[in-house]
N, C-alpha and C positions, 0 to 999 in steps of 0.2 A: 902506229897512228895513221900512217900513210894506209896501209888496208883495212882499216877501219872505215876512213874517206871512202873508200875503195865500194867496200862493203854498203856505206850508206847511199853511195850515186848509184848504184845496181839498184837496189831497191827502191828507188825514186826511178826509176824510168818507167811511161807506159806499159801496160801489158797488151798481150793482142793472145785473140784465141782466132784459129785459123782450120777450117776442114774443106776440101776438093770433094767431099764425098767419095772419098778413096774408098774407106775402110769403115766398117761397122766399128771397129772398134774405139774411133774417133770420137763417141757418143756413150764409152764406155760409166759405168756409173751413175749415169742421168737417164731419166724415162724416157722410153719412145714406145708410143701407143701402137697396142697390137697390130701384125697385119689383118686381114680383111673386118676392119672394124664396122660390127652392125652387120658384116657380109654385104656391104655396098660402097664400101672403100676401102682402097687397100695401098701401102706402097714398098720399097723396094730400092736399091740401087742397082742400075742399070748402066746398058752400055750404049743405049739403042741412040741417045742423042744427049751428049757431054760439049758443055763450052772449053771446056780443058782437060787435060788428062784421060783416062780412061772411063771414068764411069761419074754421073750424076745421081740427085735423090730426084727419084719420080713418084707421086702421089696419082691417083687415078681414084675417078666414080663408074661406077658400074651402074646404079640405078638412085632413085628416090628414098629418104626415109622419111616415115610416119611425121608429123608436123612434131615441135618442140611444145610443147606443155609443162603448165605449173612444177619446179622440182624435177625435170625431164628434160636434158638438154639432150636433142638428136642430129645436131651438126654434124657435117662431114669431117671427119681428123683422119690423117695420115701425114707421121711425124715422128721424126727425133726431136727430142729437146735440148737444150743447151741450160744447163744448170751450172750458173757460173760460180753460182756461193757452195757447189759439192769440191770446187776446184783447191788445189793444198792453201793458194793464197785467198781466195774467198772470195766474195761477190766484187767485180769491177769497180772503178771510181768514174761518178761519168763526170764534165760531158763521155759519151764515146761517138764514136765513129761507124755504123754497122754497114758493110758495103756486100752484096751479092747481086749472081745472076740468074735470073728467074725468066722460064718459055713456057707461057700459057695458052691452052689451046680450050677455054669454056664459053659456053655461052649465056649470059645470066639474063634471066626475065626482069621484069620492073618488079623493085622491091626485092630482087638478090643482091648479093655480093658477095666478092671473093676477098679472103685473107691473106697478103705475102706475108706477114709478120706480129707475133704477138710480144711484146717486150712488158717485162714486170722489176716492180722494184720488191718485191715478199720472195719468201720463202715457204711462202703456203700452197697447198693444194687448190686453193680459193684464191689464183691469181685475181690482183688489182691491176690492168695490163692498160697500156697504149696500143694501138692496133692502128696497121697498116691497110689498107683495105682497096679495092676496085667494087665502085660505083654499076649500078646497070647501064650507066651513061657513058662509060668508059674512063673515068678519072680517078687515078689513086690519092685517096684523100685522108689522112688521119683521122680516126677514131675514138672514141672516148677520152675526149680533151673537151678541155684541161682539167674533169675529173672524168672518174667514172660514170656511164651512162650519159655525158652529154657528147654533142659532135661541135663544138664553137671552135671555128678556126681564125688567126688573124689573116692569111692568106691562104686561095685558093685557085689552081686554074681551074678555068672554063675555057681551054686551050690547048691541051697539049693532053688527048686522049692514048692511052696504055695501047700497042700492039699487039696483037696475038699473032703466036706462032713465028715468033722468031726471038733473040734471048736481049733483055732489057738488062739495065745494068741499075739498082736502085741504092740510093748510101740514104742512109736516115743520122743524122746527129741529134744527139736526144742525151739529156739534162734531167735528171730527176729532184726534183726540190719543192718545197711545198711551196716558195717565195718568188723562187726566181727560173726555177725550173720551163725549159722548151723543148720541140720537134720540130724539127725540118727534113723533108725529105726531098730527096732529089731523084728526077728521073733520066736516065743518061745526060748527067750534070744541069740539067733542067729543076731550078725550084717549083716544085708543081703542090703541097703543101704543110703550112706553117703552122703551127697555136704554140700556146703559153699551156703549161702542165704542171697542177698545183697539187703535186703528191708527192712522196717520198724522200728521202734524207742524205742523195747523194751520192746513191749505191744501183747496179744494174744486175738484179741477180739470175734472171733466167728467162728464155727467149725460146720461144717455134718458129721456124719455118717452113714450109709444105704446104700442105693442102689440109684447107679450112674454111669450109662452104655452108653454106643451109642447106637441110635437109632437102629441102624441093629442089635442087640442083640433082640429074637424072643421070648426066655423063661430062665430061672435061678430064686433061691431065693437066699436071703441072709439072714441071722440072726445074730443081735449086742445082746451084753450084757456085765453087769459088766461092764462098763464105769468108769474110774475116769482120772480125772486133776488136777495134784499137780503142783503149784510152786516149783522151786528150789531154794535154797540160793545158792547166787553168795559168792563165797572168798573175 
């Protein structure tokens, strides 16, 4: 009886999924989009600049693609994914917790932006995602909230612009629920932006981080590291 208890408080604890970008293999089972994709972006982990340990994930553009057209997406990708629901226990319970360190060195025109983060609640190829994103004005502001294809947030700075070229520390808490479901994200413990997300059932099943630009973006790099995903207990 007593390991039974035992047994049931183990499996009620949070989980957490955690990579340094050590090791390729940390991404093992889950897609990560070819190197030099399009032959205009490509990436890699590297040693050249790591917030910890020995090596980071670096994303890099080397030139322009063709404009995005009907059925034709020409985005920049360079990226592991994080497939939570391939994991033995399955897709996370949110809220979660997703904390990383990202050094960005682009520079975007009016009308660019840059992606830290895409977060889905599917198991489709046809992600339904929340997205993280950097402004041409310099502000990381959540995306397609509170559904898909809109941007309505309930808070916003117009204060506290992203840095390049040196390593930022971002946690997003994020809630999937068609009812009650939210995002918050912080930027070095800064609330910088909020909305309400009226999707999904509960569950977090699969995430990118790296590099995720528009095609008219010519050259920049990015660097991820120290990655984790914690579960949160609900009250």
């Amino acid at each position: 009886m007593v390991a039974a208890l035992a047994g049931q408080k183990a499996n009620a604890e949070p989980r957490v999924f955690t990579t340094s970008f050590e090791e390729v293999s940390d991404f093992q089972g889950f897609y990560i989009v070819p190197q030099n994709h399009k032959g205009t972006a490509s990436h890699d982990l590297t040693n050249e600049n790591a917030h910890s340990g020995e090596f980071s994930h670096k994303g890099w553009v080397s030139d322009a693609n063709n404009a995005s057209s009907f059925g034709i997406n020409n985005n920049h990708r360079a990226y592991p994914t994080v497939q939570l629901y391939k994991l033995p226990k399955r897709a996370f319970k949110t809220p979660v917790d997703i904390e990383f360190w990202v050094w960005l060195d682009m520079e975007l025109k009016k009308g660019e932006w840059f992606s830290f983060a895409t977060l889905d609640h599917t198991t489709s190829n046809k992600w339904d995602p929340v997205l993280v994103n950097l402004s041409d004005e310099g502000y990381v502001h959540l995306m397609h909230v509170p559904t898909n294809g809109l941007g309505k947030r309930t808070f916003q700075t117009g204060d506290v612009r992203f840095p390049m070229r040196q390593w930022v520390r971002l946690n997003i808490e994020l809630h999937f629920d068609k009812y009650e479901g939210y995002a918050e994200v912080r930027q070095d413990g800064i609330l910088v932006s909020k909305s309400e997300i009226r999707r999904g059932s509960g569950l977090f099943t699969q995430a990118h981080f790296g590099l995720y630009a528009p095609p008219s973006v010519k050259t920049g790099v990015v660097y991820n590291d120290d990655l984790v995903i914690r579960e949160l207990a609900r009250n």
